[in-house]
C-alpha positions as CSV (number, residue, x, y, z in Angstrom):
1,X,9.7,-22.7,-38.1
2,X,11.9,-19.8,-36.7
3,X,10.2,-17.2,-34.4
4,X,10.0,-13.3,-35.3
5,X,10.4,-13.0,-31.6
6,X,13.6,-10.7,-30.2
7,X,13.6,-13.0,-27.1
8,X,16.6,-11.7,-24.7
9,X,17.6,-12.3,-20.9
10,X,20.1,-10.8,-18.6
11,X,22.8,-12.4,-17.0
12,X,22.2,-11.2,-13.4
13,X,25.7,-13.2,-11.9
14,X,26.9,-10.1,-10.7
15,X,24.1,-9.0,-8.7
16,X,24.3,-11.7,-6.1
17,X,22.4,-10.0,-3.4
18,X,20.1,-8.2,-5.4
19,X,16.9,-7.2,-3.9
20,X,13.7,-6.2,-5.8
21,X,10.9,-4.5,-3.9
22,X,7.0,-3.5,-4.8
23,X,5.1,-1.1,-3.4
24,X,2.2,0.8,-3.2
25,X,-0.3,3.0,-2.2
26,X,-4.0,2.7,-2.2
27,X,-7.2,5.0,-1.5
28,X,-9.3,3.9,1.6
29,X,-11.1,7.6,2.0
30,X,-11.6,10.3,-0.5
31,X,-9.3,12.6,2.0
32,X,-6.0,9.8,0.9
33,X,-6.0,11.5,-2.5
34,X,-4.2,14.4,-0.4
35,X,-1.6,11.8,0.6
36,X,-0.9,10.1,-2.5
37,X,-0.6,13.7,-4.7
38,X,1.5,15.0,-1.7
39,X,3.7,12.0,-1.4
40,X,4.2,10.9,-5.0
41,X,6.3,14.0,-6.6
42,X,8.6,13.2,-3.3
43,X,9.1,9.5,-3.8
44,X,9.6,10.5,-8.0
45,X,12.4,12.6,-6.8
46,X,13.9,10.6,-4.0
47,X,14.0,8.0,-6.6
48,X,16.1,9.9,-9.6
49,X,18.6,11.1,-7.1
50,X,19.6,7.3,-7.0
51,X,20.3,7.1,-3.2
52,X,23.7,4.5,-2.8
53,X,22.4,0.7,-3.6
54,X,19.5,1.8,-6.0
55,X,20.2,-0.1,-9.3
56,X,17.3,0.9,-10.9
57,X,12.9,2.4,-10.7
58,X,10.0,2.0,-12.3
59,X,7.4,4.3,-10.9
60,X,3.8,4.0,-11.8
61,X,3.6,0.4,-12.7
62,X,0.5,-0.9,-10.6
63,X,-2.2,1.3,-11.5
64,X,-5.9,1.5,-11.4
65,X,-8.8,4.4,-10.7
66,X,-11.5,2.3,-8.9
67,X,-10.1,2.6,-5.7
68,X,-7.2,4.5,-7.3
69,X,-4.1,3.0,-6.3
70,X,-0.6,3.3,-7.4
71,X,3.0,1.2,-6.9
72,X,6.1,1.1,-8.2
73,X,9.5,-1.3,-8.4
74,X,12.8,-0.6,-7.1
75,X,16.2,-3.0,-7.5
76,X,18.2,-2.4,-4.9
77,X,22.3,-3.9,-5.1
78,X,21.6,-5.3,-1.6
79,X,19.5,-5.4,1.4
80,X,21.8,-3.4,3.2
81,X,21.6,-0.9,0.6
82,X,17.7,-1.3,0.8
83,X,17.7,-0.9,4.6
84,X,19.9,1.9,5.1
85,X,17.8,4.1,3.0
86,X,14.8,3.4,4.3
87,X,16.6,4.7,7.7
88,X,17.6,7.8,6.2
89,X,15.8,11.0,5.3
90,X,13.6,11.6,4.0
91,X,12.2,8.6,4.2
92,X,12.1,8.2,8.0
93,X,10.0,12.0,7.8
94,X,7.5,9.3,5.5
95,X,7.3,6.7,7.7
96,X,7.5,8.3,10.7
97,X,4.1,10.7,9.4
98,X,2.8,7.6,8.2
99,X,2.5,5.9,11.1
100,X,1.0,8.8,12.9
101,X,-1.9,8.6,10.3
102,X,-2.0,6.5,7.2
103,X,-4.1,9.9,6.0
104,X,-6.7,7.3,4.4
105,X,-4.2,5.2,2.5
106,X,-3.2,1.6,2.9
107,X,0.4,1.4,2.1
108,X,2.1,-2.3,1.1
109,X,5.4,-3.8,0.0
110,X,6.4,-7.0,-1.1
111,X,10.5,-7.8,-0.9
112,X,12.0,-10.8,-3.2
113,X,15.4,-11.7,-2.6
114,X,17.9,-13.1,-5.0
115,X,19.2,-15.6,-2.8
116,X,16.0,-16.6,-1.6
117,X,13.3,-15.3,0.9
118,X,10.2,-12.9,0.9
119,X,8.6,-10.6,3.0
120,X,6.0,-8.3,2.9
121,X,4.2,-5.3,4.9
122,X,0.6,-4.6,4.8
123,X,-0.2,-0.7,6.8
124,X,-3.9,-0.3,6.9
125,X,-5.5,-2.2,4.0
126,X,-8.2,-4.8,4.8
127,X,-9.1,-6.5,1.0
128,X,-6.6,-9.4,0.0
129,X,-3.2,-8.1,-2.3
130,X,-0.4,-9.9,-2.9
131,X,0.8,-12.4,-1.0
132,X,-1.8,-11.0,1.7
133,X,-4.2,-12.7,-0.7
134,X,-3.6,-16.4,0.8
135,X,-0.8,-16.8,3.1
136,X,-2.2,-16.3,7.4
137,X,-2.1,-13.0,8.4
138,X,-0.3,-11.7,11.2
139,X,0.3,-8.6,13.3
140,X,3.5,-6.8,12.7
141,X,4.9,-7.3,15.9
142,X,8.2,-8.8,17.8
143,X,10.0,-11.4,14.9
144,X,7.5,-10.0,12.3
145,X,8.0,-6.3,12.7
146,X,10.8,-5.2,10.8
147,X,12.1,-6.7,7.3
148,X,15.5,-7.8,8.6
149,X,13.6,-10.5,11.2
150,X,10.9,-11.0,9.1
151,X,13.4,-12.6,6.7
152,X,15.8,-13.5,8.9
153,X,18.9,-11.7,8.2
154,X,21.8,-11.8,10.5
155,X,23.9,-9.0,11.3
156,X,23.7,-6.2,13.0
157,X,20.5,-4.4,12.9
158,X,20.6,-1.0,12.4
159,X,18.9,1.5,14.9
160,X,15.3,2.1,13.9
161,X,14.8,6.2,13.4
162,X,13.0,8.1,15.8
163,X,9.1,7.6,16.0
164,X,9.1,4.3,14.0
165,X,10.2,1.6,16.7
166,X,8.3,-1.3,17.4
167,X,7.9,0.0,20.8
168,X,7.0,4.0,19.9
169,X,4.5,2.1,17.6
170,X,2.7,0.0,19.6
């Protein structure tokens, strides 16, 4: 019997070094519903001015009310791409307020990689997500602080923006 079924795939040869991110924020406090309103319209708009490497967005696709959280998907051309917006503004101004105060939010990302590897962030959140879920925790600190050494990546590793350095951090 023949399916009804429009089943389709992509051919994803060109995109050798493709990179597809998750992330997300979730409510700790009631006060984090200030962060998340504040910071969402940014990151929409950050997003739909397609910053170089960004192949594509799906905002608002990890969703519930009870504790609200919210997450989206990003495929990025590269890591390089990847990592040289997350240096530049305004997402440093983010990270760098973040990391003052999470503002009673847990932030997380997951990082799948084309050619193989993961990694993953998890910024004040104590129940299990994601790979969190069953692999050993760990702190975020020396090889396991930034994605480049978390995955491994060679090359030179771009200068971390003011206020967000392992060593400002810590």
């Amino acid at each position: 019997m023949k399916t009804p079924v429009n089943r389709q795939t992509v051919d994803l040869s060109s995109y050798p070094d493709l990179v597809v991110i998750y992330l997300g924020m979730k409510l700790r406090t009631f006060a984090g519903i200030k962060m998340l309103i504040g910071l969402g319209p940014q990151i929409d708009k950050s997003a739909a001015n397609m910053p170089e490497g960004l192949l594509h967005y799906e905002n608002s696709i990890i969703f519930s009310f009870f504790p609200l959280h919210v997450g989206m998907r990003w495929y990025w051309r590269d890591f390089e791409s990847m990592e040289a917006w997350s240096r530049s503004e305004p997402h440093r101004q983010w990270w760098q307020r973040f990391m003052k105060s999470s503002g009673g939010t847990g932030f997380w990302h997951e990082t799948y990689f084309m050619r193989g590897g993961m990694e993953a962030i998890y910024d004040d959140l104590t129940s299990p997500l994601g790979f969190k879920a069953f692999a050993p925790i760990k702190q975020a600190k020396g090889s396991m602080f930034s994605a480049r050494s978390r995955i491994g990546e060679v090359g030179e590793t771009p200068a971390q923006p003011s206020g967000t350095g392992e060593n400002e951090i810590y």
